[in-house]
C-alpha positions in Angstrom: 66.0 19.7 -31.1 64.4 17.6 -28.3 67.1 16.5 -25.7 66.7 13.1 -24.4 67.9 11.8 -21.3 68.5 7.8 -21.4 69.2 5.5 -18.6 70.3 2.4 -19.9 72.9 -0.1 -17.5 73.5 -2.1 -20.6 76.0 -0.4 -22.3 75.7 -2.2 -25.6 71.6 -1.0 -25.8 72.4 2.1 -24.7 75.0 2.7 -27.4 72.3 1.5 -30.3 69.6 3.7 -28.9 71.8 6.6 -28.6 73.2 6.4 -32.0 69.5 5.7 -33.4 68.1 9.2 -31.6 71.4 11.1 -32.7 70.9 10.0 -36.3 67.5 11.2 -36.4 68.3 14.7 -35.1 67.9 13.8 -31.2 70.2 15.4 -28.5 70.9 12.4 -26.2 72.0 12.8 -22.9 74.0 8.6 -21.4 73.6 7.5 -18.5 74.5 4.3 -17.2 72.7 3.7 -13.8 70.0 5.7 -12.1 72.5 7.7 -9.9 73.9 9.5 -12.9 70.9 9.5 -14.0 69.4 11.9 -11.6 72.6 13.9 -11.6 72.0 15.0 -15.1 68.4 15.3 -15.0 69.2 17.8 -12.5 72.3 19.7 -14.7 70.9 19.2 -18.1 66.7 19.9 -17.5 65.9 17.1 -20.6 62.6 17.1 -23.0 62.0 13.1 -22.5 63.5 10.9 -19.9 63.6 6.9 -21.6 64.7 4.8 -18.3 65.4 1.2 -18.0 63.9 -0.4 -14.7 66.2 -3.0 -13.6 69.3 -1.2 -13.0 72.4 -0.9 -10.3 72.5 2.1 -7.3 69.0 3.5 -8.0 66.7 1.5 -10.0 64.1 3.2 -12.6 61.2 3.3 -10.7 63.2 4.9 -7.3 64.8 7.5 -10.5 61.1 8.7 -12.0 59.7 8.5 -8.1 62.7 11.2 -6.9 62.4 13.2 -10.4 58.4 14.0 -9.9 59.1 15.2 -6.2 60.4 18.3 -8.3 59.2 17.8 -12.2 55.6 16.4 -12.9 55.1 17.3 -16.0 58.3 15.6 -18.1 57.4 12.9 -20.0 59.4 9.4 -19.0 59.2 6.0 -20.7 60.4 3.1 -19.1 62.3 0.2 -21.2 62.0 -3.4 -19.1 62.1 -6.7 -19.7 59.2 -6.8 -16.8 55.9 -7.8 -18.1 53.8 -8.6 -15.0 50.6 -6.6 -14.4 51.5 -5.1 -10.9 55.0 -3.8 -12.6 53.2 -2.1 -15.4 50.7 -0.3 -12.8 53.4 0.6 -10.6 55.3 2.5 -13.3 52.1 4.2 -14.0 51.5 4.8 -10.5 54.8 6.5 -10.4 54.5 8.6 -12.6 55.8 7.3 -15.9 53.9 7.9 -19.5 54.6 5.0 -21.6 55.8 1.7 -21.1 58.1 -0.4 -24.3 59.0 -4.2 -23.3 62.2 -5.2 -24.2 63.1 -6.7 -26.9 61.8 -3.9 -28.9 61.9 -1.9 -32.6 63.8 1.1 -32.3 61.3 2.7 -35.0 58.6 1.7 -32.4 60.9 3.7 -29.8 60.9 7.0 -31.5 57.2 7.0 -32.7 56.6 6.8 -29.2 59.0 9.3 -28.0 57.7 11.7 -30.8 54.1 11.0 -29.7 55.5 11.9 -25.8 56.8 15.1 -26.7 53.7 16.0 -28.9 51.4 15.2 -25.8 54.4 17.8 -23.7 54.4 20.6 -26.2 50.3 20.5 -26.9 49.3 22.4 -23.9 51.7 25.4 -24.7 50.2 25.7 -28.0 47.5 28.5 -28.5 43.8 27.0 -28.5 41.4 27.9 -30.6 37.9 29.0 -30.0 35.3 26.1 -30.0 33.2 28.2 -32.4 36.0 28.6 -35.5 36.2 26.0 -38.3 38.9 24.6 -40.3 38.4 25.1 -44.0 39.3 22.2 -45.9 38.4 22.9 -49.5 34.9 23.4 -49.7 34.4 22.2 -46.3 34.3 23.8 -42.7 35.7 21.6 -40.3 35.0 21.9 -36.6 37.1 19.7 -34.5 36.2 20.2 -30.8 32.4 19.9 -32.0 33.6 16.8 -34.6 31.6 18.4 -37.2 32.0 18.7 -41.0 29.8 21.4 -42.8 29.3 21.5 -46.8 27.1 24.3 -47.7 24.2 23.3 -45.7 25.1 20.1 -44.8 26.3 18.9 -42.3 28.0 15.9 -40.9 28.5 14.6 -37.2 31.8 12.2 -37.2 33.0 10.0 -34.7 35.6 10.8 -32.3 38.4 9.1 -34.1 37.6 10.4 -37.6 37.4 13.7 -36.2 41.0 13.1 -34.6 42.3 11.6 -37.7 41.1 14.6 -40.1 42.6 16.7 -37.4 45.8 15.3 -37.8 45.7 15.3 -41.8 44.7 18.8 -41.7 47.8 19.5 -39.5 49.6 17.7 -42.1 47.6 18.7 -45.1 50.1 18.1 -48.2 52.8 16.2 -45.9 52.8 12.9 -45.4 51.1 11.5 -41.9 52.6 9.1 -40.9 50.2 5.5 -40.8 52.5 4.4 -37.4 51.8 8.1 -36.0 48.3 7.8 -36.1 48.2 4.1 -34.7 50.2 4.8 -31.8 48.5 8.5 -30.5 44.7 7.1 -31.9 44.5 3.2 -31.4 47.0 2.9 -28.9 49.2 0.6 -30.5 49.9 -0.4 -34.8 48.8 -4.1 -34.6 47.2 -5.5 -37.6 44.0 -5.3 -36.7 44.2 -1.3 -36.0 45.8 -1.2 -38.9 43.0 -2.4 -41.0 40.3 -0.5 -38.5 42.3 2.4 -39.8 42.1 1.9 -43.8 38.1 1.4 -43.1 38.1 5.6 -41.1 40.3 6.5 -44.3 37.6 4.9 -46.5 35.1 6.8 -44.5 36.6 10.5 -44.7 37.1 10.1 -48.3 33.4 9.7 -48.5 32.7 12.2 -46.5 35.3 14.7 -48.3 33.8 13.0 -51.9 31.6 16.9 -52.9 34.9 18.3 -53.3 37.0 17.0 -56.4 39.6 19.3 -55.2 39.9 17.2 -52.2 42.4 13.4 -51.9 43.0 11.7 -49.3 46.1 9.7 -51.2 47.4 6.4 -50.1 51.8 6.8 -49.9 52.3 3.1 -49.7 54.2 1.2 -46.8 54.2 5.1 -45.4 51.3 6.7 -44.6 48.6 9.1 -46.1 48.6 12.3 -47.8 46.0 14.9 -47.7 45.6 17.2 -50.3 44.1 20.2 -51.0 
């Protein structure tokens, strides 16, 4: 399983993540300042690094600045209760991925961690050739062209509902979850996404509708199912 190292001065936080990541299969590596932070960066090689900013000895942004000197390619999250512009840059600037503003949902936490680690792991995976399709039922789906063929039809789709068949395709017969696909498509799950989202479902199930063999089901309060 994914081992995540989290820096975390207040203990009382840290405990809560920790416990929330170990329950949901996580290895978690504590640290309570950015000193021993670094240290076991350097003994325990992590997936994720999730590092407050304001903290005692080394703070997070002096942490991620030292661990990129030697590691540009692990994915860090910063926790902060900073909000300003310039402080939001500047942990970008330093290398970090993603940025969560305390207070924050520790579901919110792990969807982002998961979509971290997906972003890691994605160039290691083999790529396909642009010319080979997906079959999905009666369909041929290509995804680096965003194109959906049906006998001799064929459909152009937009980048997003290429992404999101993409990712139901990955998923075909699971559920994908609806958070997921907000956070690594929109950006974020606000309501407003949310809804955008219901109208690209709407739209693939039209665009799926020659194939009876095809759904594109709705699991309520969860996410969507596509089956085959």
């Amino acid at each position: 399983m994914p081992t995540v190292l989290l820096i975390e001065d207040e203990a009382a936080l840290g405990m809560i993540v920790r416990d929330s990541l170990e329950v949901r299969g996580f290895t978690v590596r504590y640290a309570a300042n950015g000193d021993e932070g670094l240290t076991l960066f350097r003994q325990e090689r992590p997936d994720i690094i999730v590092a407050d900013v304001m903290m005692p000895q080394m703070d997070g942004f002096t942490l991620v600045e030292q661990i990129r000197k030697v590691d540009t390619d692990i994915p860090v999250l910063f926790l902060t209760a900073r909000s300003q512009t310039a402080d939001v840059v500047r942990g970008f600037e330093l290398g970090g991925n993603d940025y969560l503003k305390k207070p924050f949902s520790l579901d919110e936490l792990i969807v982002r961690i998961n979509a971290l680690l997906r972003r890691a792991l994605a160039p290691q995976l083999p790529v396909q050739p642009v010319s080979d399709f997906l079959p999905i039922g009666r369909y041929q789906f290509d995804p680096p062209k965003q194109k959906l063929v049906f006998d001799s039809h064929e459909v152009l789709l937009s980048y997003r509902e290429a992404e999101l068949l993409r990712r139901l395709y990955e998923q075909r017969n699971q559920v994908l979850e609806r958070t997921v696909v907000l956070m690594e498509i929109w950006g974020d799950d606000s309501f407003f996404n949310g809804r955008s989202l219901d109208v690209f479902i709407t739209r693939l199930r039209r665009h799926l509708r020659e194939d009876p063999q095809i759904q594109i089901v709705n699991i309520r309060g969860i996410g969507y199912k596509l089956i085959i």
